[in-house]
TORKOL-4160 file (C-alpha; in steps of 0.2 Angstrom, whole numbers, padded with zeros to 4 digits, m for minus):
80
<pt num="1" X="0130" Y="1736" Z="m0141"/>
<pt num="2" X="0123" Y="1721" Z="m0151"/>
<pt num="3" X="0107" Y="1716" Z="m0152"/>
<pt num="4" X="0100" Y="1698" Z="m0154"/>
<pt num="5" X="0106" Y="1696" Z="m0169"/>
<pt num="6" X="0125" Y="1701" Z="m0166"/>
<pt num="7" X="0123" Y="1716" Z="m0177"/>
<pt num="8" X="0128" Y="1734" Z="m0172"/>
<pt num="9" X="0115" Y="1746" Z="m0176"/>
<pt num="10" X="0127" Y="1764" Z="m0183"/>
<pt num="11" X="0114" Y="1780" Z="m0183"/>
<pt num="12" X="0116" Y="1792" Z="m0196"/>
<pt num="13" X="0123" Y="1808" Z="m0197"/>
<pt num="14" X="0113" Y="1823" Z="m0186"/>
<pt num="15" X="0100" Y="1830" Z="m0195"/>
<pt num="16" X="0098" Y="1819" Z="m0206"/>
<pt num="17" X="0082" Y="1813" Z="m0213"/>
<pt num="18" X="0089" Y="1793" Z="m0211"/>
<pt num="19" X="0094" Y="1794" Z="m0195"/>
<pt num="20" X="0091" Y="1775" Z="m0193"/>
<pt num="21" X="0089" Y="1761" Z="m0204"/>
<pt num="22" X="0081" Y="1747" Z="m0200"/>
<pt num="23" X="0086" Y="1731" Z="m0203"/>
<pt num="24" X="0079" Y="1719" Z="m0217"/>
<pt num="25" X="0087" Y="1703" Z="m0215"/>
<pt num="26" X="0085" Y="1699" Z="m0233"/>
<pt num="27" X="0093" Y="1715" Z="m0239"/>
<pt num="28" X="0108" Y="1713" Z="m0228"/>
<pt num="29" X="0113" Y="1697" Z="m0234"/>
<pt num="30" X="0111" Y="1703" Z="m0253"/>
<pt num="31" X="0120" Y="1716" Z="m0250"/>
<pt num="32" X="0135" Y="1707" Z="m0244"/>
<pt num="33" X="0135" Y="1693" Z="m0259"/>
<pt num="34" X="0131" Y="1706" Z="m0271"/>
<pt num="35" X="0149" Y="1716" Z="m0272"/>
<pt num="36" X="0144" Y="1729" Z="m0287"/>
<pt num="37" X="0128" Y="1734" Z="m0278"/>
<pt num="38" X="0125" Y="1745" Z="m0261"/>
<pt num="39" X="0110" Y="1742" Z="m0253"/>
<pt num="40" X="0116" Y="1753" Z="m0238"/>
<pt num="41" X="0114" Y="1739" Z="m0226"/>
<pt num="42" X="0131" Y="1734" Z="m0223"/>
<pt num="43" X="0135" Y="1752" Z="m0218"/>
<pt num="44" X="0123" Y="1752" Z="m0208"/>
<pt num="45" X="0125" Y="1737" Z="m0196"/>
<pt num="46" X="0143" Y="1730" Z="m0190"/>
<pt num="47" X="0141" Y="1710" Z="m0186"/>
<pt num="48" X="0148" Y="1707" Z="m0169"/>
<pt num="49" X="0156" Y="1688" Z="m0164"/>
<pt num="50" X="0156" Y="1674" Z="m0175"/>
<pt num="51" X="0142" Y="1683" Z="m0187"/>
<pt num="52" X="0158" Y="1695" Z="m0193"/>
<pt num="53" X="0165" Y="1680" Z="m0199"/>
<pt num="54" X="0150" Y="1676" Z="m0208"/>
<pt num="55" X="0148" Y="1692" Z="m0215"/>
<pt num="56" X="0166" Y="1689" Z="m0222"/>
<pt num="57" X="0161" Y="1672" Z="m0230"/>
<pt num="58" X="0147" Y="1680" Z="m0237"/>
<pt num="59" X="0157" Y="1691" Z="m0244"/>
<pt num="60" X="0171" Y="1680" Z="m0253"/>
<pt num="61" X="0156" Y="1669" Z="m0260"/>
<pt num="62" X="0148" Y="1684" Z="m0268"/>
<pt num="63" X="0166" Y="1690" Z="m0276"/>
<pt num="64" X="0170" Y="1671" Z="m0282"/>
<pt num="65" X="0148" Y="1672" Z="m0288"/>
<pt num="66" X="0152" Y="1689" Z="m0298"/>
<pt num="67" X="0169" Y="1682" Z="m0303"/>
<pt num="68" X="0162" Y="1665" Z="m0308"/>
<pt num="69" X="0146" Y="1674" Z="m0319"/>
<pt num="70" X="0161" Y="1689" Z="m0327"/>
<pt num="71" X="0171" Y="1674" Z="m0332"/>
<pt num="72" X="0153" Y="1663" Z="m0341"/>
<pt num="73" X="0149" Y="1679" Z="m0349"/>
<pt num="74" X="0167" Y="1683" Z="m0357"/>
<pt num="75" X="0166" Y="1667" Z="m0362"/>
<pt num="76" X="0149" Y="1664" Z="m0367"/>
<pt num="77" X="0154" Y="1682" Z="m0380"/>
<pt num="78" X="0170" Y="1673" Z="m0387"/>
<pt num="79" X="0159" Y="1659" Z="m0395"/>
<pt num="80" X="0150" Y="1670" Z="m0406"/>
């Protein structure tokens, strides 16, 4: 069931020492622009309504993001 903040809460697996992760706003949304890294927050809450469709922004702008900085770098190494 969602909480206030449309997001699904998953537990983790019996047994284990995490069984519940809480969640850090901040983290979350780094986690969803930052596509190299895994914080463990995105698989740990599901967005419910229109915050899944946020989430999906989120994620397209953090690809374009680690696009645009790949392509600045490539570039930035050709000049030399």
């Amino acid at each position: 069931m969602p909480d206030s903040r449309g997001l699904r809460g998953h537990p983790g697996p019996p047994g284990s020492r995490h069984a519940h992760v809480n969640l850090n706003a901040l983290a979350y949304a780094a986690d969803l622009l930052l596509p190299v890294i895994d914080l463990g927050q995105e698989k740990a809450f599901t967005p419910a309504g229109a915050h899944r469709w946020l989430a999906h922004l989120l994620v397209a702008v953090g690809w374009d993001f680690a696009t645009t900085v790949a392509a600045g770098v490539t570039r930035g190494l050709e000049r030399q």
